[in-house]
N, C-alpha and C positions, 0 to 999 in steps of 0.2 A: 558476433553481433556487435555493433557498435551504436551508441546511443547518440544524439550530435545535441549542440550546444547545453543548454541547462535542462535538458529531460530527464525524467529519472522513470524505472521501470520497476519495479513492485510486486512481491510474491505475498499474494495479499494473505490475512491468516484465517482460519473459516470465521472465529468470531460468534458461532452457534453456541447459544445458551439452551439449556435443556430443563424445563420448568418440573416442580416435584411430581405434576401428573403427568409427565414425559411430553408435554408439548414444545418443539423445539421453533425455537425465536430466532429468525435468523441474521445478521447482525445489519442488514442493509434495511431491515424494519424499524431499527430502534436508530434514536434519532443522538449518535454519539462519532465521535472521529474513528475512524478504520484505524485500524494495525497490520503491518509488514514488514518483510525483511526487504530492503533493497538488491536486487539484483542485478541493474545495471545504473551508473550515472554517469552523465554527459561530461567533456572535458571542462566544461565553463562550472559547473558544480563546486561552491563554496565550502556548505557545510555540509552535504553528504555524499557518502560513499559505497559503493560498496562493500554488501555482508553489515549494514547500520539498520539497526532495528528502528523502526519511525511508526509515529503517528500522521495521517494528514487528512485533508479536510475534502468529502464528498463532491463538493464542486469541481469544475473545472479537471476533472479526470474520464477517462475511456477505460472499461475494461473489456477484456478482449480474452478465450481460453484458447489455448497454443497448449497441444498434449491436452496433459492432463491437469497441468497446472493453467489457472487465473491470473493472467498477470494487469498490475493496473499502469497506466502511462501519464506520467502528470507533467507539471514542470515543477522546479526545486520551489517554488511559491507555494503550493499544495501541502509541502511537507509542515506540520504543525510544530515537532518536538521529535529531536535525536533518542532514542531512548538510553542508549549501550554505551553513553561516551561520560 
């Protein structure tokens, strides 16, 4: 699989909070930047890479499930903060 210019592709993390009387919150409710590990990024890609843990921002993204994994599709503008580096 090959990503083209500055896309970047996203294994997003569940992000599921579980509250003391077990009700689970799930992170696409609560109103904070996502978490994931990158799994693919485009050749034009500056600062990330992949296997780079990142934050990035709700907008301007597509998520799509391929298997069994969630992947999310942005461009390197969505990504907020490198976490790993």
């Amino acid at each position: 699989m090959i990503c083209p210019f500055n896309q970047v592709v996203v294994v997003q993390d569940s992000g599921e909070e579980v509250t003391p009387g077990g009700i689970i919150i799930p992170d696409k409710s609560k109103n904070k930047p996502m978490r994931g590990k990158v799994y693919l990024a485009g050749p034009e890609c500056k600062c990330v890479e992949a296997g780079d843990q990142v934050m990035f921002n709700k907008l301007g993204i597509f998520t799509d499930k391929i298997g069994d994994d969630e992947y999310v599709f942005m461009k390197e503008e969505a990504v907020l903060l490198v976490l790993n580096r």
